[in-house]
C-alpha positions as CSV (number, residue, x, y, z in Angstrom):
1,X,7.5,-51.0,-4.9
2,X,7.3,-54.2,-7.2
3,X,8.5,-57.4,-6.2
4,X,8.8,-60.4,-8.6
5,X,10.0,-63.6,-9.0
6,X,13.6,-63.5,-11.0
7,X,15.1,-66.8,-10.3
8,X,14.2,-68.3,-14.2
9,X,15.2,-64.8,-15.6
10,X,17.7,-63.9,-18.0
11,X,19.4,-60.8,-16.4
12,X,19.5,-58.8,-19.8
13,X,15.2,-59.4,-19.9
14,X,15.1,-58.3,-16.3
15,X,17.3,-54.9,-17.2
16,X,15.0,-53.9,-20.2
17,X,12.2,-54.9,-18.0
18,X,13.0,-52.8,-15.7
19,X,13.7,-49.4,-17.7
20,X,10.4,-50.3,-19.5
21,X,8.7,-50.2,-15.7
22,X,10.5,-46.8,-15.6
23,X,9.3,-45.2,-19.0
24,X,6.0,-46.6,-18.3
25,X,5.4,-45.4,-14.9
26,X,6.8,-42.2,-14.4
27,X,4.6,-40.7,-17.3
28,X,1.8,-42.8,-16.3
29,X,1.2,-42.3,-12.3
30,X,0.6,-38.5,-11.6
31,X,3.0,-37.6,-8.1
32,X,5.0,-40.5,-8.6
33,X,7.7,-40.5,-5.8
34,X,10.2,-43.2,-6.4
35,X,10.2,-46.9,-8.1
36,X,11.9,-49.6,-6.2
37,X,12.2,-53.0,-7.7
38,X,12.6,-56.1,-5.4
39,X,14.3,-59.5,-6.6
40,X,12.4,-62.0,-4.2
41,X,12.8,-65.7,-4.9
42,X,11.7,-67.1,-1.4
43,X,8.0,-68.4,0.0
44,X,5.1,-66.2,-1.4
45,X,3.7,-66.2,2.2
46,X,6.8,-64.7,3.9
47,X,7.8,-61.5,4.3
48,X,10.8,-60.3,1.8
49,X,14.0,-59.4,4.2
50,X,16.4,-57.8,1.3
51,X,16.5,-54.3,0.6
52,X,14.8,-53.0,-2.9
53,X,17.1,-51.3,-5.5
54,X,15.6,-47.9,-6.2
55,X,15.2,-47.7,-9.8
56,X,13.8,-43.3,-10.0
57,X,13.2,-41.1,-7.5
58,X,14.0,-40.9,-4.1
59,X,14.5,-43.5,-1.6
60,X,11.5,-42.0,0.6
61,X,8.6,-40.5,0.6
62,X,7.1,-37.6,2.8
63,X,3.8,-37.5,4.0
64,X,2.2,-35.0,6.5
65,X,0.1,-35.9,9.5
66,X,-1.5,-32.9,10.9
67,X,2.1,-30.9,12.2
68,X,4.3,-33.7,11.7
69,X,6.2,-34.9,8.4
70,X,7.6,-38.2,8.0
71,X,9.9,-39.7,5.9
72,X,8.9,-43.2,4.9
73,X,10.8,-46.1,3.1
74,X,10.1,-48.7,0.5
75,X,9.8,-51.5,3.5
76,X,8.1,-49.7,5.9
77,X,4.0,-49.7,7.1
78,X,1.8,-46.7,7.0
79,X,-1.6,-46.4,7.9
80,X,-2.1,-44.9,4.0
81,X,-6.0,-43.9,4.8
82,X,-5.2,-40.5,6.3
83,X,-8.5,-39.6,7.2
84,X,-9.0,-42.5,9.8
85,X,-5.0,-42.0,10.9
């Protein structure tokens, strides 16, 4: 997920930011899952409320824990060093 501050920009920048965050990324980060982008104007110390616009991929991710698969979102926490989970 990326989060940035938009408030000061124009919303035709943001747009051709945002495919260029696509191109970029999905050819540069090998298992890619999804992209969500998040417009987040508030306190840098508090935790962002609003939901992220997926921009490619799927809206999850799965990852496996011994026997069990979950699904997990953009917004949520997971332990991601699997060998102390």
């Amino acid at each position: 997920m990326i989060v940035c501050k938009t408030a000061d920009v124009d919303a035709e920048l943001l747009a051709q930011v945002k495919q260029q965050l696509i191109e970029y990324l999905t050819k540069s980060v090998i298992g890619l899952a999804s992209l969500c982008f998040l417009d987040y104007n508030g306190e840098a110390d508090s935790v962002p409320t609003d939901k992220p616009q997926l921009l490619w991929g799927t809206p999850y991710y799965q990852e496996r824990i011994f026997d069990h698969v979950f699904r997990v979102s953009p917004t949520a926490f997971l332990q991601i060093h699997l060998d102390m989970c």
